[in-house]
C-alpha positions as CSV (number, residue, x, y, z in Angstrom):
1,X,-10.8,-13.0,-27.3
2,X,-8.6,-13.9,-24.6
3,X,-9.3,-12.9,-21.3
4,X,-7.3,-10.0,-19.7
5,X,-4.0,-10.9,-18.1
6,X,-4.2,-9.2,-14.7
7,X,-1.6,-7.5,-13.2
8,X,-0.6,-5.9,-10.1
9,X,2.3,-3.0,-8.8
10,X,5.1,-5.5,-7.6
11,X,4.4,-8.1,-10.1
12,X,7.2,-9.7,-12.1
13,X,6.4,-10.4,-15.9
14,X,8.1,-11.7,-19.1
15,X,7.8,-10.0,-22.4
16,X,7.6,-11.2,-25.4
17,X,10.7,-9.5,-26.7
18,X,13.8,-8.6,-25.0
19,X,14.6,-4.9,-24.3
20,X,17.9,-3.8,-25.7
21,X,19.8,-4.4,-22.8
22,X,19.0,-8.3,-23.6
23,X,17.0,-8.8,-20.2
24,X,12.8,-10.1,-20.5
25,X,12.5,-10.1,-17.3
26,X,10.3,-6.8,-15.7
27,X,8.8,-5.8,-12.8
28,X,5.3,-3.4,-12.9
29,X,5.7,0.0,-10.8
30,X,2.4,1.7,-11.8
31,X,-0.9,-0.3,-13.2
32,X,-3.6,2.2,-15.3
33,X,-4.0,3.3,-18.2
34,X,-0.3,3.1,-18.9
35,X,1.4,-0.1,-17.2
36,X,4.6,1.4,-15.9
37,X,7.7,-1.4,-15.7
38,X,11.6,-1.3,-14.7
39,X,14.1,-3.7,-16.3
40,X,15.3,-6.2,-13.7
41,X,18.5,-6.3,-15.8
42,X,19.4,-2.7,-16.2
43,X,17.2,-0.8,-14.2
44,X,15.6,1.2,-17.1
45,X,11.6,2.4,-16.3
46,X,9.2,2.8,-19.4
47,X,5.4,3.1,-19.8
48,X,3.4,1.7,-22.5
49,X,-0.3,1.7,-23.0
50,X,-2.0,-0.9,-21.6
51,X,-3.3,-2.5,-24.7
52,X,0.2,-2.1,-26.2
53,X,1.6,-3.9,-23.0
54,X,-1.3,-6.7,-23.3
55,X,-0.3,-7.5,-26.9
56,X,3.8,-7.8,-25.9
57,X,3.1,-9.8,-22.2
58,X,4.6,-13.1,-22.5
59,X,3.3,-14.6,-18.8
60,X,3.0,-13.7,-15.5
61,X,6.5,-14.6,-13.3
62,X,5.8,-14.1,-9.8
63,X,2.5,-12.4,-8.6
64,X,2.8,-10.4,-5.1
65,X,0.4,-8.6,-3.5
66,X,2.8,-6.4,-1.5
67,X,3.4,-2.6,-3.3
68,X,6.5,-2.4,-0.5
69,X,8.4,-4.8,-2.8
70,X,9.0,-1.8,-5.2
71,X,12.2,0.4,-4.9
72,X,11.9,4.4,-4.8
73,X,14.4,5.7,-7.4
């Protein structure tokens, strides 16, 4: 099995597929059970599970350890 991708509030990560909006490119809010992430191309916030969100990660972008990097909406 492969081992865990990691991820942390602030991170940036590339899906697998792209969301409707054509962007691939999202940025974690909330890290749990559910792994909450916001478009970087259209702004649009959704949760999956996080074995759902395991299975459709692509890679890790940019890793950050700062939480400040998210914007309040």
């Amino acid at each position: 099995m492969d081992e865990m991708h990691k991820v942390e509030t602030g991170d940036r990560v590339l899906m697998k597929k792209a969301h409707p909006c054509g962007g691939y490119e999202w940025l974690i809010t909330r890290v749990g059970a559910d792994v909450g992430m916001r478009c970087t191309t259209c702004e649009r916030q959704v949760m999956l599970a996080r074995g759902e969100f395991q299975k459709r990660l692509k890679k890790i972008v940019e890793k950050t350890t700062q939480a400040s990097t998210i914007r309040k909406s």
